[in-house]
N, C-alpha and C positions, 0 to 999 in steps of 0.2 A: 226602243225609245221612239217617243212622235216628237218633232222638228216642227217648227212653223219659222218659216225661212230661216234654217239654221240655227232657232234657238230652242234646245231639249224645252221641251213641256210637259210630259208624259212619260214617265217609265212602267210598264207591268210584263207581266210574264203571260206568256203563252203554254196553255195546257190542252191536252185533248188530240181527239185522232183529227180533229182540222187545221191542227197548229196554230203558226202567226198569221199567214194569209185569210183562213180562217176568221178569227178575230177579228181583224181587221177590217174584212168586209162585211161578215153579221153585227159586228158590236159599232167600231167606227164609222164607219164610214156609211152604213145601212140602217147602225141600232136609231133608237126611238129619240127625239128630240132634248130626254132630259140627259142624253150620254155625255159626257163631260166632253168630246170632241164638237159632238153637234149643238149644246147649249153655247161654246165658245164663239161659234159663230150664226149663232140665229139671228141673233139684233140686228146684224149685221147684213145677213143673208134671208130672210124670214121665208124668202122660196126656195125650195128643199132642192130641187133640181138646180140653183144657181150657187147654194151654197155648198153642195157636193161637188160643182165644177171647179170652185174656188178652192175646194182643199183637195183637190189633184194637183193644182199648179204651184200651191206654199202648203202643202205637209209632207213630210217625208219619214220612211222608218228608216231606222239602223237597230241591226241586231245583232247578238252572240248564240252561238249553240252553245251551248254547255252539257258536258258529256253527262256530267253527274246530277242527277232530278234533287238530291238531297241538299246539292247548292245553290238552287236556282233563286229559293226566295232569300236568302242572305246576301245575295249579289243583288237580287234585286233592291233590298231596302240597303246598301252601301250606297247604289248608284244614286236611289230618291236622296239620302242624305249627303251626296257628295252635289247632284244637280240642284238638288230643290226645285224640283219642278211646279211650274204653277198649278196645273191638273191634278196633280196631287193633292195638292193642298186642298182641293175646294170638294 
């Protein structure tokens, strides 16, 4: 899950031999402007460098391991329907 001071926005699953950190830094936090992380805050930050600094200080993960790969996506859409996160939706 991604937090923007403490409130879930963001649920997905991580795959792959880069895991979450991974992800997190090629897609989030690095991917391309129209990434649901980085369009949340373009208006806002339209300088990529000041808006990458803003979301070190208010976004946060939390995660679970989950031992079993054949549960991962059914946890994951309980969690969207139990948070409803905004990033999801859009």
């Amino acid at each position: 899950m991604l937090l923007v001071d403490d409130v879930v926005v963001y649920i997905g699953e991580a795959k792959g031999s880069k895991g979450l950190r991974g992800r997190l830094l090629s897609k989030h936090l690095s991917g391309d402007d129209n990434h649901a992380i980085q369009r949340a805050f373009k208006e806002q930050f339209p300088d990529r460098f000041l808006r990458r600094e803003h979301m070190k200080v208010h976004v946060c993960a939390r995660w679970l391991v989950v031992p079993d790969p054949a549960r991962t996506s059914a946890l994951e859409r309980l969690l969207i329907w139990l948070y409803k996160p905004e990033w999801n939706r859009t």
